[in-house]
Every structure is written in C-alpha cells, then in structure tokens.
N, C-alpha and C positions, 0 to 999 in steps of 0.2 A: 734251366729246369729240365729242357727235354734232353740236352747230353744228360742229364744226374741219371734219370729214368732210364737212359740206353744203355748206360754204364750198369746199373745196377739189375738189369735184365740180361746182359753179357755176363755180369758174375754168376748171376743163377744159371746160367745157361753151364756154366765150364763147371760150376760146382755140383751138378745135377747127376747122377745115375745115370749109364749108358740105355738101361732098360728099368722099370721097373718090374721087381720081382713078382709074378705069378704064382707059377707052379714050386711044388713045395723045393722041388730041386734047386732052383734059382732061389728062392728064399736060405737053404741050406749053404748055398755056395756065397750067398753075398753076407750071412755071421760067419759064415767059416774065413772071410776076409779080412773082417772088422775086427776080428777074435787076434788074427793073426796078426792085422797090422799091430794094435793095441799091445801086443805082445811084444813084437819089436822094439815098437816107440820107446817101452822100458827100458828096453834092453840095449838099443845102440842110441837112442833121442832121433830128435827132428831133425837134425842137419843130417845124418844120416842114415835114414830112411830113403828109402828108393821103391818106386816100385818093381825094378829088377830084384830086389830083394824080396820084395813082398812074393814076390811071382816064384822065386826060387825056394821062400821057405812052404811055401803053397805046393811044389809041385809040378807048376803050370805056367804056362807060356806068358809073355809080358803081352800076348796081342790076346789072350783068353782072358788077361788080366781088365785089360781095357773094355772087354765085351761090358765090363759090368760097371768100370768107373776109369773116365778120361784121365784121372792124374791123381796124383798122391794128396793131391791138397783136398779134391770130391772124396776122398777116403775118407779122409780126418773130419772133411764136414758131416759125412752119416754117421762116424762114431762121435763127436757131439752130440747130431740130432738125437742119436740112441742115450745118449749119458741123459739129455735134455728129459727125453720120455720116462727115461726111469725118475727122474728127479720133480717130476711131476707129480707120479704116481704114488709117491713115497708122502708129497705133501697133499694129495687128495685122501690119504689113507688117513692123516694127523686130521684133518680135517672132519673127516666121520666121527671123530671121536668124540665125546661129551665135553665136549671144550668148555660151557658152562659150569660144568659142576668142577670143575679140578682147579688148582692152586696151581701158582703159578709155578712151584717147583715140578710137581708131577706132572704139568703140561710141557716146560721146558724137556725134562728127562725125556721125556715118550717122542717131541719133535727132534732132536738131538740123538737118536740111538735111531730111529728110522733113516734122517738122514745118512747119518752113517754107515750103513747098510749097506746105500748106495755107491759111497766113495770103495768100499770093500769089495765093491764085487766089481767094480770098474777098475781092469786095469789099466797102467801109466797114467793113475788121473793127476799126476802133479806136470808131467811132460803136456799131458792134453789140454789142461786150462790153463798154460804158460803159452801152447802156440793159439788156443782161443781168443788169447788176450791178445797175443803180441804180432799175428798173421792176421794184415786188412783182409784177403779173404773170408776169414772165419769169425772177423769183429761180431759181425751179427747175430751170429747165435749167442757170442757171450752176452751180449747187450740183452738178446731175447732171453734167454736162463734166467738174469738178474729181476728182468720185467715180472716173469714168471715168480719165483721167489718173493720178492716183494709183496705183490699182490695178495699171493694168499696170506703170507706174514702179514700184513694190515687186515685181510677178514677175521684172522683167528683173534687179534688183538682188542677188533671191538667184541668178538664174543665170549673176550675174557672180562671185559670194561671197562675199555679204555677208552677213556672220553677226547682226547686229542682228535683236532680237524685232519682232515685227510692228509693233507699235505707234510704235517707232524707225523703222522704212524708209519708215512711213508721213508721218511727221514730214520724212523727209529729201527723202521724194516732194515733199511738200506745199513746199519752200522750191525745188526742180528746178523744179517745177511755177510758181511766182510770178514765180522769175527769171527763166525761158526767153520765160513769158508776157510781162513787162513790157520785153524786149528785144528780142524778135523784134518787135512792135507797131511799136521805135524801126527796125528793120533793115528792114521794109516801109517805113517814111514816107518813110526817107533815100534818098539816089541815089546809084549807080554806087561811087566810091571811098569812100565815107564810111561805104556799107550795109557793104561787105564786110567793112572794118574793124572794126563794133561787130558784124558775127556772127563777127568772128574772135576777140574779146572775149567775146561770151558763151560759147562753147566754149571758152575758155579757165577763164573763172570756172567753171562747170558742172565742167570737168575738175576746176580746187583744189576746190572743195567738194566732190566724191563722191571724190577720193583720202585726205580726211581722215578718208570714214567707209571707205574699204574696209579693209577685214583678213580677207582669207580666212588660213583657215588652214594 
C-alpha cells in the first residue's frame, strides 16, 4: 500500500505544471500551449507529438517550454483536466434546467446538444480520449470524466422518475455514458448532412433505451 501511494504521488508530481499560473501573462501563455498542443495532437497524433515541436510551433525555446510543464505527457493531462472542466459545466448547465417538467425526449435533445458543444469546441478530442484511455499516465482522469458523468446522469434520472436503486441508474448512467461518448466522437468527424443525421440517431437511440427504464410511478 505504501509503494501504491509513493507511486501515485510520483505521477502527480511529473504530471503537475512547473508553476501554477498567476498573473494574466502566465495564464495566457499556458492556453496558448494547450490550444497549440491540441492543434497538433490533430494534426500529427500522439506518437508524434514532441514537445520540440510543441516549442517550435509556439515560437519558443523547449527550456521556456518546460518553465510551464515538465513533459508532453503534464500537457495532455491539463488539456484533459480543461476538456474535464468544460464537460462538467456543460452538465451543471443541464442540470439547472427544469428537469421535472420535460419528457424525456426534450430532456434527452437539451443534454445531447450541450454535450456536444463541448466535443466542438475541443479540439483532437478523438486523439485526446484515445491517449486518455490508452496512457496509464492519464488513466485517471478518464476514470475521473466517467465518475463525473455518471453521477450527474443518475441525479437527472431520479428527477425525471426513475425509480431504480442506485446502483441500477448507475448502470444505466454508464451505457448513456458510452453511447453518447462513442457517437458524438462520429457526429464531430462527419460533415454537414451526415453529422446531423447520426446526432438525430443518437437521440433517438438514448431516447429507446432510457424509455425502457423509465417507470415513475
């Protein structure tokens, strides 16, 4: 147990920000990084990604680079943490909504079209949650997103009324959660008549499977 805890304090240690940002300058130059790697990631993928690269499409030095993050891998985990934040906010917004009074197609549409939003504005998010998943480094925020995700997906679900025990809604989270994820992914790649069609497909599928568990009483 005490290696698991050393180990896992060593991660956060190498996955950490050289500084945290301040003043508005250091705030400006650590999105001007994230923007950039994220741009990259697109554009060449993960295997090659460098942060000499990073540093060269920036401008600036690979040790100016380092001022702000030790290694290309602490890059990818703040543009997580940052996708993670937006994808929070996106589901605190659904949440404000009058989740009681709506059916469950117009409460799908409105969670479904916010989320989206978010994959929209993030870019490389098909490269970014491929190395989330697939780099033990970064396991942890995918684990954490999921956590996150789920959870409010089970509060919105009894305040639609859904009578399922917790451990049920969490379940039914977790398949909302996969499908929305593995379709919305497709509804960003595709263009114009094709996107709109497979998000009018995933709200549709999303709709049959939470109609088969609702039963308020």
């Amino acid at each position: 147990m005490i290696m698991t805890l050393e180990r896992q304090k060593d991660r956060k240690n190498k996955l950490a920000p050289r500084r945290q940002p301040i003043q508005e300058r250091a705030k400006q130059k650590t999105q001007q990084i994230l923007d950039a790697t994220a741009r990259l990631l697109d554009e060449v993928g993960f295997d090659d990604l460098t942060t000499i690269l990073i540093a060269k499409d920036l401008g600036i030095s690979v040790g100016a680079l380092y001022h702000y993050f030790p290694n290309k891998h602490a890059i990818l985990y703040a543009l997580g943490e940052r996708w993670l934040s937006r994808m929070t906010e996106a589901l605190e917004a659904t949440e404000r909504l009058d989740i009681e009074s709506m059916s469950l197609e117009a409460f799908i549409a409105c969670q479904i079209d916010l989320m989206l939003d978010v994959y929209k504005e993030q870019k490389a998010i098909l490269p970014l949650a491929q190395a989330l998943w697939a780099i033990p480094e970064l396991r942890e925020l995918d684990a954490q997103h999921d956590h996150v995700v789920i959870s409010h997906f089970s509060r919105m679900y009894q305040r639609l009324g859904f009578q399922q025990e917790e451990e049920e809604l969490d379940r039914i989270a977790r398949l909302h959660l996969e499908t929305s994820h593995a379709l919305l992914l497709t509804v960003v790649d595709q263009k114009s008549e094709r996107s709109a069609k497979s998000l009018c497909d995933l709200k549709a599928i999303c709709l049959f499977m939470l109609t088969k568990h609702h039963k308020p009483q």
